[in-house]
MIFI-554008 format. One line per 8 residues: their letters; for each residue x, z, y of C-alpha. Coordinates in steps of 0.1 Angstrom, whole numbers, plus 2048, in hexadecimal, padded with zeros to 3 digits. Last residue first. Layout:
<nodes>
a = X/Z/Y; ...
</nodes>
This chain:
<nodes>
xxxxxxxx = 31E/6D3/276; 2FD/6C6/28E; 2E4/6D2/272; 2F1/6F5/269; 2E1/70F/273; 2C4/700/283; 2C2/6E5/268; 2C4/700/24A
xxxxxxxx = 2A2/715/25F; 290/6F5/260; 29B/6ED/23A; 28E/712/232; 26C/70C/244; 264/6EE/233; 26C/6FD/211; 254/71E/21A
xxxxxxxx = 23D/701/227; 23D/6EF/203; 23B/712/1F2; 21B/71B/205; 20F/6F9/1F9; 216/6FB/1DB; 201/723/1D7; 1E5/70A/1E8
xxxxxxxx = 1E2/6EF/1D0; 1E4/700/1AE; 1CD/722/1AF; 1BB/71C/1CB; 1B4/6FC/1C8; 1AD/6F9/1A4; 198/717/1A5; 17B/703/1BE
xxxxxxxx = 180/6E6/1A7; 17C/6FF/185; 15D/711/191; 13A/6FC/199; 148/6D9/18E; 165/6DE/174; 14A/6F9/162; 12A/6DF/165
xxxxxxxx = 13E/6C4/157; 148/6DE/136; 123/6E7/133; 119/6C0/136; 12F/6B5/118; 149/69E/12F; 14B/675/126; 130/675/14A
xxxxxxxx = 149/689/15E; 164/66F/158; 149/653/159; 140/65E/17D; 164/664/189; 16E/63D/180; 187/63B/168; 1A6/626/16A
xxxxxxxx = 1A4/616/18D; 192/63C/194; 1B3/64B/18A; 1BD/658/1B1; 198/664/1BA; 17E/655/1D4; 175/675/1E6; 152/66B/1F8
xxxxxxxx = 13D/654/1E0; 153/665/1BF; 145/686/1CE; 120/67C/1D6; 120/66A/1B0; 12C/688/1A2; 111/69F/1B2; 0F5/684/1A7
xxxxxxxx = 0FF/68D/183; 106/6AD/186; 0DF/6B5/18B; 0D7/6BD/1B2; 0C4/6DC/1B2; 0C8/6E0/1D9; 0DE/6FF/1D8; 0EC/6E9/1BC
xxxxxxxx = 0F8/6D0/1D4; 105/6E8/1EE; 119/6F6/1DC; 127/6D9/1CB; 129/6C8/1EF; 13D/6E3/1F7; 153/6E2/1D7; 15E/6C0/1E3
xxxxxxxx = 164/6C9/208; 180/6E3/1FD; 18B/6C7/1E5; 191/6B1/201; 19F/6CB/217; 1B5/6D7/1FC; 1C4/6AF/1F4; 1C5/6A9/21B
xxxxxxxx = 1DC/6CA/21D; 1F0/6BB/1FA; 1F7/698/210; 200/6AD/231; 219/6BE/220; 228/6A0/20D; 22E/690/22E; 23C/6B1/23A
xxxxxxxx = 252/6B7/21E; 260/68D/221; 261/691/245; 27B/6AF/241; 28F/6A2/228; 298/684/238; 2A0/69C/258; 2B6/6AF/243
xxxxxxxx = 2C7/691/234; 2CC/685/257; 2D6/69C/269; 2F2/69E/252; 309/68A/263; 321/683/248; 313/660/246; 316/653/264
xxxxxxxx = 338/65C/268; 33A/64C/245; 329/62E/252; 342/627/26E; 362/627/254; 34B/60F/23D; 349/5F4/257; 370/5F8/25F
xxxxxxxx = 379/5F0/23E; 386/60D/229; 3AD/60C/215; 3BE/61A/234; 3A3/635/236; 3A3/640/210; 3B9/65F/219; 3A4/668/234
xxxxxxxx = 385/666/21E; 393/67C/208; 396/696/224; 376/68E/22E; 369/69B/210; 380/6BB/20B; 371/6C1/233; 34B/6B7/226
xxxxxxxx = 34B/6D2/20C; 333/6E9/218; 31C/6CC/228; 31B/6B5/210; 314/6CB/1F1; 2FE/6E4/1FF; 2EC/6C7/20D; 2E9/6B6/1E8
xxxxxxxx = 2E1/6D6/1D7; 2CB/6E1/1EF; 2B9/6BF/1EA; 2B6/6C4/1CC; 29B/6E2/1CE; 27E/6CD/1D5; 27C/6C5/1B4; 26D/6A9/1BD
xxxxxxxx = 277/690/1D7; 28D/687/1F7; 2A1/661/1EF; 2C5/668/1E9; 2CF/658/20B; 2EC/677/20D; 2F4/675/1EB; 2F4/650/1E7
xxxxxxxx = 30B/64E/206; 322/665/1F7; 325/652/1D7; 32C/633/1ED; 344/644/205; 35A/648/1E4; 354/62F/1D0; 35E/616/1EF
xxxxxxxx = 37D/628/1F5; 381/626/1CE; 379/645/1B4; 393/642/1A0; 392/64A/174; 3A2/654/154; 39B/64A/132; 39A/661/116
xxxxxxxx = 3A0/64B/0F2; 3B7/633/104; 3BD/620/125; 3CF/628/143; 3BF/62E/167; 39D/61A/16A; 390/616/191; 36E/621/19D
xxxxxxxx = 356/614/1B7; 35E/5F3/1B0; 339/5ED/1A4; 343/5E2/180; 359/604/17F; 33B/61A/18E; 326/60B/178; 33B/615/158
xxxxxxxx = 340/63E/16B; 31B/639/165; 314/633/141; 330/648/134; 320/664/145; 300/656/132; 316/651/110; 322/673/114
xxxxxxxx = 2FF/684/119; 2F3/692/134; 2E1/6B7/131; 2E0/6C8/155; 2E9/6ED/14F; 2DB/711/148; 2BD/6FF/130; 29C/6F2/13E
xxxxxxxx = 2A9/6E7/15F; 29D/6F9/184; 2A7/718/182; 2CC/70A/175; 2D3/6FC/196; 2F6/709/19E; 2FA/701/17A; 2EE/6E1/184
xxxxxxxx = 313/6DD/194; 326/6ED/17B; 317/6D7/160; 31D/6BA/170; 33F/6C2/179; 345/6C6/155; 336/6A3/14D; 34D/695/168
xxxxxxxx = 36D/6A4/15D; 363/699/133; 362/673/141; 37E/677/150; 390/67E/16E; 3B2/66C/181; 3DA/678/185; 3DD/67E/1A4
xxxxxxxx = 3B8/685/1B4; 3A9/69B/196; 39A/6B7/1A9; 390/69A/1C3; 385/67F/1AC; 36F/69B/197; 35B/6A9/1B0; 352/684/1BC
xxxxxxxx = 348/678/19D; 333/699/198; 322/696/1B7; 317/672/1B1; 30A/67F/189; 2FC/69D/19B; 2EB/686/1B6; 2E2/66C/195
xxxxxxxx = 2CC/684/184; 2A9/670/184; 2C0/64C/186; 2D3/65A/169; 2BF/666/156; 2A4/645/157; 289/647/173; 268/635/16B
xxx = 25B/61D/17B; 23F/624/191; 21B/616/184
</nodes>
């Protein structure tokens, strides 16, 4: 079973974001805890379609949390003590919250990763320019890496295998379920009881929770009317109804990072 994410590793580009956001508004004198949560809020603001509520919710303690690792790391300086502590991001911090945005790894929603190009790309000069001030302090290795990294072929390219892997995945999925509801047919065209159709389909399309419960006992804990219904009309409905309106938006999404490469790939 995948571990589950906490908050802060499911959120952690707007978290990254943030931390950078608020080292260069507050450069001089150093941000806080409060600066960070704020630009957190601005930034899934941007987002807000895809949150429950108009804004990212992250508590205190979890901002807290972070800005903590980022001292133990060295990514992060204290400045003063006291009730409101102020913070640095380090030359280190600083290309190493980058680098996490830019190898944040491609997933669901599929609408981050505007956020996260949109962020890289439209303010990569402010970033550099921070960058330039932290030269002197950077070692050589991690000069290289940021020209590396601020080539964002690379995040769009990322992103690009990832839609098309998951493409081809949800394709095999229709096919498969296209080829189920076939046999169905088929089946009862030959009076087949449901029985002996189930068995045919678990035979052919082994199923992701068979470790957990085999297909044929699934179907066989069912009152028969209710096994007949999933078998002659709620497969065939499943996939038209879920599987291929996702796909279309998968493309759509495939089409649009295409179109963002094109424009603005090699800048």
């Amino acid at each position: 079973m995948a571990k589950r994410e906490s908050p802060i590793e499911q959120h952690e580009p707007y978290l990254a974001a943030a931390c950078i956001s608020a080292h260069a508004t507050f450069i001089q004198d150093g941000f806080r805890q409060r600066d960070v949560k704020f630009m957190i809020e601005m930034l899934s603001n941007w987002m807000d379609f895809t949150f429950s509520e108009s804004a990212l919710s992250i508590h205190n303690t979890q901002v807290m949390r972070y800005l903590n690792s980022l001292l133990k790391e060295g990514w992060a300086r204290p400045l003063g003590r006291g009730k409101q502590p102020k913070y640095q991001l380090t030359a280190v911090g600083l290309s190493g919250l980058i680098s996490k945005l830019v190898n944040h790894k491609p997933g669901f929603p599929l609408e981050l990763f505007y956020m996260i190009f949109h962020f890289l790309q439209t303010y990569r000069e402010p970033i550099e320019a921070l960058l330039a001030s932290e030269t002197k302090r950077l070692p050589s290795a991690i000069k290289i890496e940021i020209d590396y990294l601020l080539d964002f072929k690379k995040i769009l390219e990322s992103q690009i295998r990832f839609l098309e892997f998951e493409i081809k995945k949800l394709k095999q999925r229709i096919d498969d379920s296209k080829a189920v509801t076939q046999i169905v047919k088929q089946a009862r065209a030959q009076k087949k009881i449901s029985k002996d159709i189930v068995k045919e389909i678990e035979k052919k399309f082994p199923y992701d929770l068979n470790s957990q419960k085999p297909l044929s006992e699934f179907y066989e804990d069912m009152p028969e009317q209710i096994r007949d219904f999933i078998l002659d009309i709620a497969i065939e409905k499943r996939t038209k109804q879920i599987w291929i309106p996702i796909l279309s938006v998968m493309e759509e999404h495939l089409k649009q990072v295409h179109a963002i490469k094109q424009q603005w790939g090699t800048n």
